[in-house]
VOGU-3710 file (C-alpha; in Angstrom, 3 decimals, decimal comma):
1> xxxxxxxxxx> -32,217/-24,489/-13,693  -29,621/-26,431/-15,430  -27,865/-26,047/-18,370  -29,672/-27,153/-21,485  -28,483/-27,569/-25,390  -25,366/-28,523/-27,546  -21,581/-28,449/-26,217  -19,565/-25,265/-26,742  -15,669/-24,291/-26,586  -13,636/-25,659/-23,843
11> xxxxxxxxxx> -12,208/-22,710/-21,837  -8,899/-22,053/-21,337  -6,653/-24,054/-19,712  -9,165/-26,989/-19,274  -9,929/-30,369/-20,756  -13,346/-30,322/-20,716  -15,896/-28,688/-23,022  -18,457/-26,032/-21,934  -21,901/-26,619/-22,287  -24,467/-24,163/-23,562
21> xxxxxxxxxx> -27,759/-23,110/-23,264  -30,320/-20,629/-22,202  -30,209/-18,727/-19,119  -32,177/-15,835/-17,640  -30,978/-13,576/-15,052  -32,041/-14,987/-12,126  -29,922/-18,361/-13,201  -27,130/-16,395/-14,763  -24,483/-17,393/-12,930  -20,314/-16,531/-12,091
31> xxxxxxxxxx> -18,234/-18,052/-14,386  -20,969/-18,235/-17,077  -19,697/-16,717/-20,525  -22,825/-14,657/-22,321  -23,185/-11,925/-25,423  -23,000/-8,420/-23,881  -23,428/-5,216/-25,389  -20,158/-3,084/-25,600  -20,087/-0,016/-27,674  -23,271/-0,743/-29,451
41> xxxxxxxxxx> -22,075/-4,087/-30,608  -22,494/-7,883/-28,842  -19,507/-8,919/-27,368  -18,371/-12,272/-25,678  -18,068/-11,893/-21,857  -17,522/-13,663/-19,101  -19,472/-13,233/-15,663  -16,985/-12,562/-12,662  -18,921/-11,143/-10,228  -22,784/-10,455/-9,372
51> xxxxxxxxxx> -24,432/-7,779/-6,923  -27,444/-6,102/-5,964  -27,687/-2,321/-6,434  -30,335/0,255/-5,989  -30,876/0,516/-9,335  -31,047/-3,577/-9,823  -28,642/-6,617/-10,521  -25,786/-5,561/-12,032  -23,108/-8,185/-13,709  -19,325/-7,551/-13,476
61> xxxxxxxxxx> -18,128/-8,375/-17,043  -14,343/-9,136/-18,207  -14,777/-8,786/-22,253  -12,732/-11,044/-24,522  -9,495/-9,019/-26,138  -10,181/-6,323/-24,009  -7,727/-4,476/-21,326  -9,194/-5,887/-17,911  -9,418/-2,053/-16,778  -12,280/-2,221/-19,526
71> xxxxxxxxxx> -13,973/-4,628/-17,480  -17,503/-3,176/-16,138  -20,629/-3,829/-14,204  -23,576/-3,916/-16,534  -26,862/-4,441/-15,733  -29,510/-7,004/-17,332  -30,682/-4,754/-20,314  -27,363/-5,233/-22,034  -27,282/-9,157/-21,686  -28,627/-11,072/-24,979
81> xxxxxxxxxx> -30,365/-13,770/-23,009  -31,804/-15,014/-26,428  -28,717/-16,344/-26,839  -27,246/-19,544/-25,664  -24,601/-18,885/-22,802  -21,533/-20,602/-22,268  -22,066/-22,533/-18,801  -19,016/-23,277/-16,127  -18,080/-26,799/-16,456  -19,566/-28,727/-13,893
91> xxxxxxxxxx> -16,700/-31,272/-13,595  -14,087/-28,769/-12,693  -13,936/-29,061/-8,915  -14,810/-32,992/-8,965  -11,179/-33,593/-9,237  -10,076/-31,387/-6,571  -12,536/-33,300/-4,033  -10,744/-36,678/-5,190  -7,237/-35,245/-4,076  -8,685/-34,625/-0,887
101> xxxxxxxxxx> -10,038/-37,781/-0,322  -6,855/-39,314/-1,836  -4,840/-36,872/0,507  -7,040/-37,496/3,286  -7,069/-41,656/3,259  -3,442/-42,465/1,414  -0,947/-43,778/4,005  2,529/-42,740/4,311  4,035/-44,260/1,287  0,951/-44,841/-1,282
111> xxxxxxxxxx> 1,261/-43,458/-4,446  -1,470/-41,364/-5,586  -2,981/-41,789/-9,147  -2,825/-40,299/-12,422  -6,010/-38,079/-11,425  -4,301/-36,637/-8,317  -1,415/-35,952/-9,381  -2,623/-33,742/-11,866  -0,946/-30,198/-11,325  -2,659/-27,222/-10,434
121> xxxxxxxxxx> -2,818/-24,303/-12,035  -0,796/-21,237/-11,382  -3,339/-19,062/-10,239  -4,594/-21,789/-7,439  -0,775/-22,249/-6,420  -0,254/-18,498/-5,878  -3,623/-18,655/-3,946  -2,820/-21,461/-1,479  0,932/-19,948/-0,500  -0,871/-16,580/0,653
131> xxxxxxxxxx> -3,431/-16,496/2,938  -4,618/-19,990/3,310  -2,162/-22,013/5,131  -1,600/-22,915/8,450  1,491/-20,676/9,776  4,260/-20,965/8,382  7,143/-22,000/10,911  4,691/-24,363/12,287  4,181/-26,014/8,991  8,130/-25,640/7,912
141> xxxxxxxxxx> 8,807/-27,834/11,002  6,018/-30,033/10,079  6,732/-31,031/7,071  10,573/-31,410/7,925  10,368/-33,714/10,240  7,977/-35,937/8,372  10,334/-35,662/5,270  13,498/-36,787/8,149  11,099/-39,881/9,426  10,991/-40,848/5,765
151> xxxxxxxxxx> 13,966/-41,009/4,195  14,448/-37,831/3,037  16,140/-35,380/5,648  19,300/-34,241/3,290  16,968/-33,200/0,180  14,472/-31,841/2,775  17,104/-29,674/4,948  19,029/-28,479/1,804  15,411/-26,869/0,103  14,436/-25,525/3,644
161> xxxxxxxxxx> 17,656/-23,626/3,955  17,380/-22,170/0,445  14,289/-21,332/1,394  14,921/-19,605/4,154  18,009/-17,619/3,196  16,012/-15,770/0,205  13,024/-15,372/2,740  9,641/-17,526/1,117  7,662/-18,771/3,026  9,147/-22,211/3,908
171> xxxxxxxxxx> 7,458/-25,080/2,057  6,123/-23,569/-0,813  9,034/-21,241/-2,061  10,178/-22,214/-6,170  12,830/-24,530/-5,183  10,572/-27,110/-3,565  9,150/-27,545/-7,340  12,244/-29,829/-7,618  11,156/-32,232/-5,267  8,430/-34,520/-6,182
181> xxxxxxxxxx> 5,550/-33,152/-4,304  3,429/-36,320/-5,075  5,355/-38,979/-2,703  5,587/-36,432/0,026  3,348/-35,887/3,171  4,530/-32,019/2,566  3,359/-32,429/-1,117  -0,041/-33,604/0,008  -1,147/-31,331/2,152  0,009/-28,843/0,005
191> xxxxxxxxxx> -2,277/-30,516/-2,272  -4,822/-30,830/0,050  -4,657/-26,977/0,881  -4,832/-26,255/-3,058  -7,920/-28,087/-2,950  -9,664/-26,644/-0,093  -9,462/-23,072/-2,143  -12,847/-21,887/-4,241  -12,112/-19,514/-6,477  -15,839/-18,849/-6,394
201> xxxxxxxxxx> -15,692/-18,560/-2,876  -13,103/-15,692/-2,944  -14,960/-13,923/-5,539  -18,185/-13,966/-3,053  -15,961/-13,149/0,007  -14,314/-10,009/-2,307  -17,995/-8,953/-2,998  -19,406/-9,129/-0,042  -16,284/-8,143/2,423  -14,392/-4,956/0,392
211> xxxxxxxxxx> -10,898/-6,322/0,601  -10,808/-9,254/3,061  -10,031/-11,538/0,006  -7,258/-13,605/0,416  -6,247/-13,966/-3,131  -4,601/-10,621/-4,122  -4,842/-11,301/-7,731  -8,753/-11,577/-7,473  -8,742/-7,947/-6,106  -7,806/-6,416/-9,293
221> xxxxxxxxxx> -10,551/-8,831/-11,197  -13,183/-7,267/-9,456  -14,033/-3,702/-9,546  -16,413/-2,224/-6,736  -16,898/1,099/-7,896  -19,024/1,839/-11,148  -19,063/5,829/-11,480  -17,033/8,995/-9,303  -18,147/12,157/-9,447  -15,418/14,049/-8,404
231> xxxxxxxxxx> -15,906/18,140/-9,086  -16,573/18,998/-12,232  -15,567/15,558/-13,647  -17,051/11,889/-13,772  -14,673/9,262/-13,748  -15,378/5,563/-14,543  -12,856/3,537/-12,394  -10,512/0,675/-14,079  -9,907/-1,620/-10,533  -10,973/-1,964/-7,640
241> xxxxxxxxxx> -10,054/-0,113/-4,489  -10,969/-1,102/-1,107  -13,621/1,734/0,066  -16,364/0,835/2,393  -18,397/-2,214/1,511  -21,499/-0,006/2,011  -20,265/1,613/-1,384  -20,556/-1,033/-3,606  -24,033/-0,979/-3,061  -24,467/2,583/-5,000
251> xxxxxxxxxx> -24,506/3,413/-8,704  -22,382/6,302/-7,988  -20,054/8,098/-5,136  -19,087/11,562/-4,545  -15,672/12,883/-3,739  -14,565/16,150/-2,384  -11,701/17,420/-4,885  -10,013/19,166/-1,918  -10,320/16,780/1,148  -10,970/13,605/-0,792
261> xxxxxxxxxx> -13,686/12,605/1,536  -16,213/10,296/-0,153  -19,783/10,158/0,236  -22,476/7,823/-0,710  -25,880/10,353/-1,548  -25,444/13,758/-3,005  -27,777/14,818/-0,088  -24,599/14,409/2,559  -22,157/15,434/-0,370  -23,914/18,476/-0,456
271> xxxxxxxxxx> -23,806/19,099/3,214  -19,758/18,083/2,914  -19,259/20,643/0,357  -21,421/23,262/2,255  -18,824/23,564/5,314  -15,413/22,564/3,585  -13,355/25,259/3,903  -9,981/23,815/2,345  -9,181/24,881/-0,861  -5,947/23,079/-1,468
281> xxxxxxxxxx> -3,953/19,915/-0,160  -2,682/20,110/3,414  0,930/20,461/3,117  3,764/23,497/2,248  3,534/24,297/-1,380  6,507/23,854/-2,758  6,674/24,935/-6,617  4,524/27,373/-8,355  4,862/28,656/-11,804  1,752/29,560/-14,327
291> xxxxxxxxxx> 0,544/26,532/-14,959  0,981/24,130/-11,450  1,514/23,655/-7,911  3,388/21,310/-5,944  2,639/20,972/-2,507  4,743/18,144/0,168  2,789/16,465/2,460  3,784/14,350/5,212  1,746/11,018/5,481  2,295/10,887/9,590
301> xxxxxxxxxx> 0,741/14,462/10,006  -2,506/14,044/7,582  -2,745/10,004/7,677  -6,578/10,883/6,669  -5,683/13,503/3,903  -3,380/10,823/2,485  -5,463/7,590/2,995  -8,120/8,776/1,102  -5,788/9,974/-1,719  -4,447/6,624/-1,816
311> xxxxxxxxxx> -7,874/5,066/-2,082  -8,484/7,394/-4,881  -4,842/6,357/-6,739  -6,245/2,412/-6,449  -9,083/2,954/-8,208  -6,570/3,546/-11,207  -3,522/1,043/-10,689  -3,895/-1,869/-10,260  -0,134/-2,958/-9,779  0,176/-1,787/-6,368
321> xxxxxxxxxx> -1,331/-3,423/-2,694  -2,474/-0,632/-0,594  -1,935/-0,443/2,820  -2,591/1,991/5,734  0,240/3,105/7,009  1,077/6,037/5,055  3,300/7,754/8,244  6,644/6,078/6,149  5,744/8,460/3,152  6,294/12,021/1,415
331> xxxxxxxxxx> 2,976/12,899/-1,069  4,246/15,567/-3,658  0,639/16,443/-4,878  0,514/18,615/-8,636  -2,628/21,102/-8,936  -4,105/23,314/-11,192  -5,183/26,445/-10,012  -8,573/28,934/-10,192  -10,383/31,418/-8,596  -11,982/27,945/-6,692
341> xxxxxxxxxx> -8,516/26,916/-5,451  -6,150/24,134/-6,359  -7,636/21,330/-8,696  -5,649/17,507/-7,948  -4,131/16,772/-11,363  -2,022/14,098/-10,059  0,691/13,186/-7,622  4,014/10,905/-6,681  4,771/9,490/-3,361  8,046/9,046/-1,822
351> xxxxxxxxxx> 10,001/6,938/1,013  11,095/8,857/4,094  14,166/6,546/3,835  14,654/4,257/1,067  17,193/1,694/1,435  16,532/0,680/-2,240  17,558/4,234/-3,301  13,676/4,714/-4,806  12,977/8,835/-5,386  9,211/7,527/-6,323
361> xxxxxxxxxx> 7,035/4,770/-4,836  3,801/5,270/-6,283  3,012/8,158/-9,800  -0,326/8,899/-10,898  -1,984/11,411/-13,107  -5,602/11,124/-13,286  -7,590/9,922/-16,407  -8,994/13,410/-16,715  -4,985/14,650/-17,149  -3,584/12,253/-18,859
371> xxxxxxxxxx> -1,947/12,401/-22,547  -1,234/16,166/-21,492  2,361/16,263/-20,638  1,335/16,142/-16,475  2,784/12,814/-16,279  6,180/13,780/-17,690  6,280/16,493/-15,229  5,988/14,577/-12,242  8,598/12,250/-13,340  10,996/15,578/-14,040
381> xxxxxxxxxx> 10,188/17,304/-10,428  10,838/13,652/-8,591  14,594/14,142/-10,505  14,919/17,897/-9,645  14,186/16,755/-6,130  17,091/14,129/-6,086  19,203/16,772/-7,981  18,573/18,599/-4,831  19,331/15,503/-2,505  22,582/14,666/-4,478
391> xxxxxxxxxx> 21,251/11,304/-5,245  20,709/9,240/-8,241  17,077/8,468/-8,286  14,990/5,525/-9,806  11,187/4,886/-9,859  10,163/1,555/-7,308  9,288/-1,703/-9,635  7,224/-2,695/-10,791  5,710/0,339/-12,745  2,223/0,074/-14,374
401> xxxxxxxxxx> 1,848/0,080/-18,019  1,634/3,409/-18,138  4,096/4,244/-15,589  6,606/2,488/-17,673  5,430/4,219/-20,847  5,886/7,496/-19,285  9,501/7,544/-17,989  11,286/5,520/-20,848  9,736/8,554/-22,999  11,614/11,209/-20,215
411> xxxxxxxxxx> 14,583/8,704/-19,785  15,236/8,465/-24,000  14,305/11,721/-24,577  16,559/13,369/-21,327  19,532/10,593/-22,664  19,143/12,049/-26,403  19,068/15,910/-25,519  22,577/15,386/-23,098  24,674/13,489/-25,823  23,714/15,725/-28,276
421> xxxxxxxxxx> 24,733/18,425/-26,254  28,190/16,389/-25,832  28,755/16,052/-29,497  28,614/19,781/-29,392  31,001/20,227/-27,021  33,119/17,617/-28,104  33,611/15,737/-24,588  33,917/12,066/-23,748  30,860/10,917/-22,261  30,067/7,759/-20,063
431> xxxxxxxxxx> 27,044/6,276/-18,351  28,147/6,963/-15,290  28,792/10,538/-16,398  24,966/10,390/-18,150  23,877/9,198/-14,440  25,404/11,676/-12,185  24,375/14,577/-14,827  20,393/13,263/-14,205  20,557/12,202/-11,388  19,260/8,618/-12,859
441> xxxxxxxxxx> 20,649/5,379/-11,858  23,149/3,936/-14,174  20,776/0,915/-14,923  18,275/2,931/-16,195  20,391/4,881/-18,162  22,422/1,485/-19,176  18,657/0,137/-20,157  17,460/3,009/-21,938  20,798/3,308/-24,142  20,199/-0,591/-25,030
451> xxxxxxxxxx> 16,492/0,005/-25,794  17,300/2,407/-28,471  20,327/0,687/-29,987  22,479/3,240/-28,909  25,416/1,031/-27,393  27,746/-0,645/-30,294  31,579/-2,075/-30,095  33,674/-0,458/-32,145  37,472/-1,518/-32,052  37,261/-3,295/-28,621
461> xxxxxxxxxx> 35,633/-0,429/-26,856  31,842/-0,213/-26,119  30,957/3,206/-27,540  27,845/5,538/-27,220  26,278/6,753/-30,397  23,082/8,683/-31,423  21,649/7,665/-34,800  20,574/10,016/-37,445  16,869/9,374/-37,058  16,952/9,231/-33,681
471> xxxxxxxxxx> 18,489/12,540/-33,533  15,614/14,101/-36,589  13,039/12,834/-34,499  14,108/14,288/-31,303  14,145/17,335/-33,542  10,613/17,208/-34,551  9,703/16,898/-30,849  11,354/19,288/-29,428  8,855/21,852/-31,959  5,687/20,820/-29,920
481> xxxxxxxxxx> 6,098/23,361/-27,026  5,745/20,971/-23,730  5,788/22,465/-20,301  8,737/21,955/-17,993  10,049/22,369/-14,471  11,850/25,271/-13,584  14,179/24,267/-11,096  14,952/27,762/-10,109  11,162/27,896/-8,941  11,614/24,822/-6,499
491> xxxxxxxxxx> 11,921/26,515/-2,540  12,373/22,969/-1,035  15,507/21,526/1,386  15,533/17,682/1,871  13,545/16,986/4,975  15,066/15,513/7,878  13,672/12,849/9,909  14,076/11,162/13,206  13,450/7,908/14,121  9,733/8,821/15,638
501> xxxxxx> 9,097/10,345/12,602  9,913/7,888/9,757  6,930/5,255/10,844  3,855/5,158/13,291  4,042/7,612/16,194  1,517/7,219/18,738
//
């Protein structure tokens, strides 16, 4: 079934105009834009995704002016199909066939037309430099010497070396956008490669193969999960994370809070539950005071333990790329205790040995614990720890919203409470004195100051000062009773690590 009716609203980033018309949901199809119901009210959505579940067809929706980790799968009840849908232009991949015929046929030194030289988009660009090229070296020397036989062996070897000395991947790093990609053989097949790639395609292949896609940026678009029942809470996912493909399949999964293991039917959940015997994370604890727990855990000793927490982190960031090799990692898990045993609230991970100087690689507190105060103590018992170490600590980039939310809060309001302290004691202060005292890095604390206009240049010196409201509002803060860290509390000595022990050991 086609689409039928008027013309609609060309969609972004394109040149032609949508058609509309009726649909039903066996035609409804990805990349279609139709009214769905959102909080009791019809909203426009687009279609990125379709599966099968045992409850029935479900649609994976990405509503308009809505925070993708809104996006859901929703199944056929809450579609309007008495109203027209928004069909996928039909004409948008006819030009992407031409510039493979024109790719294909051209000779050496033909010049393409106005049609194929039509730039792609970002999004296909990023695409056709990851996963979908031939290898890289073999293509580098390729195109090189076909660049040499024509002309053009300075301008070629100069980008190739630039390329190679900040490590891209030869032939499709930034500074070959300089070079008129139209007239080359290098430009073609680039071309040609761009064109091969269906974005459809990897939407079907991220459906149907968990996370085999080889367009990272489609992995977040998609989310595989729909519902988590994990203790005495059900979470709703935001992105996707790469559990079995088998899961995708159910309307809900079942975690263990204290192993993490996952299981697709409450029958075998039940079993699970019936002979787990841990009762906390598998690791030294750490810290205790009346409120939490920290407990260290060494990725190379419970690689499971720590997989499946990492699986579980995913499901709620979707600014990291997860791989399996946790052995390179410390987990600093936080729990809540009972007479049940300890409760995951949240947890950072950390580099054995970071050359970067990073005291966190990945922070999470989970939905359930969030907008508590959790978060900010994480981010103070990472510091504590590099207070310990002697180091000056910074979080990896990039951070997630959040993430970034959360520590310039600690980072202003740690900055604020230590100058005013200074003004009380009357001392000179300096950023690298601010620094060392926090054990932050002097660009965050050089950031931080500049964020809240607290840098000015008074008679040619830069000078630090803390404005008046800043200073009542730090004030009014500090009234709301917030839990803290007590270093005193911490019984931890920085780990030391041998070769062996720093990656894979088998």
């Amino acid at each position: 079934m086609g689409p039928k009716g008027g013309v609609g609203d060309a969609p972004v980033g394109s040149d032609t105009p949508r058609q509309k018309g009726r649909a039903t949901p066996d035609t409804l199809k990805i990349g279609c834009i139709a009214l769905v119901t959102k909080d009791g009210q019809p909203r426009r959505a687009e279609i990125l995704s379709i599966r099968e579940t045992k409850s029935g067809r479900q649609f994976y929706c990405n509503f308009d002016n809505f925070n993708k980790r809104l996006d859901e799968w929703v199944p056929v009840a809450r579609i309007d199909f008495d109203q027209d849908v928004d069909w996928p232009s039909l004409e948008k991949d006819k030009p992407k066939d031409n510039k493979v015929k024109k790719a294909s046929a051209a000779p050496k030194r033909a010049q393409p037309s106005k049609k194929a030289q039509k730039k792609v988009g970002k999004r296909e660009q990023s695409v056709a430099s990851e996963g979908q090229t031939p290898h890289p070296w073999a293509e580098f020397t390729e195109s090189l010497a076909q660049a040499k036989a024509q002309g053009k062996a300075d301008d070629a070897d100069d980008k190739a070396v630039a390329s190679l000395e900040i490590g891209a991947t030869p032939g499709v790093g930034p500074d070959e956008m300089e070079l008129d990609e139209d007239e080359t053989p290098a430009g073609l097949a680039k071309k040609e490669r761009t064109a091969s790639f269906s974005r459809e395609e990897e939407i079907e292949k991220l459906r149907t193969s968990g996370s085999m896609t080889q367009n990272p940026t489609e992995i977040s678009r998609i989310r595989n999960i729909s519902k988590v029942e994990f203790g005495k809470w059900v979470l709703f996912p935001w992105y996707f994370s790469p559990y079995p493909e088998v899961f995708s399949q159910e309307d809900r999964i079942f975690l263990c809070e204290f192993c993490l293991s996952y299981y697709g039917d409450l029958k075998s959940f039940s079993r699970h539950r019936e002979k787990c015997t841990l009762q906390h994370p598998p690791g030294n604890e750490i810290y205790r005071d009346d409120f939490v727990s920290f407990f260290e855990i060494d990725g190379r000793r419970q690689r499971t333990w720590c997989r499946n927490l990492c699986l579980v982190s995913k499901m709620f960031l979707d600014h990291k790329t997860l791989y399996y090799d946790v052995d390179p990692f410390l987990f600093y898990v936080m729990t809540t205790r009972d007479d049940r045993g300890c409760h995951l609230i949240g947890y950072f991970s950390k580099e054995k040995e970071s050359t970067d100087g990073y005291n966190v690689a990945c922070i999470l507190t989970l939905p359930q614990y969030q907008r508590k105060g959790y978060g900010r103590l994480l981010i103070q018992f990472s510091y504590e720890l590099s207070k310990i170490e002697g180091k000056l600590g910074s979080p990896e980039k990039p951070l997630s919203d959040l993430g970034l939310l959360s520590y310039r809060q600690y980072w202003s309001e740690n900055i604020v409470d230590l100058l005013l302290g200074y003004s009380e004691r009357d001392e000179k202060c300096t950023i690298e004195g601010i620094a060392s005292h926090l054990a932050m890095t002097t660009q965050d604390v050089e950031h931080t100051l500049q964020a809240l206009k607290m840098q000015v240049y008074h008679k040619g010196e830069h000078k630090i000062v803390v404005p008046e409201k800043l200073r009542q509002q730090r004030e009014k803060s500090k009234l709301k009773q917030k839990r803290l860290i007590d270093p005193e509390r911490i019984q931890w000595k920085p780990p030391v690590f041998t070769a062996s022990n720093r990656t894979w050991g088998w």
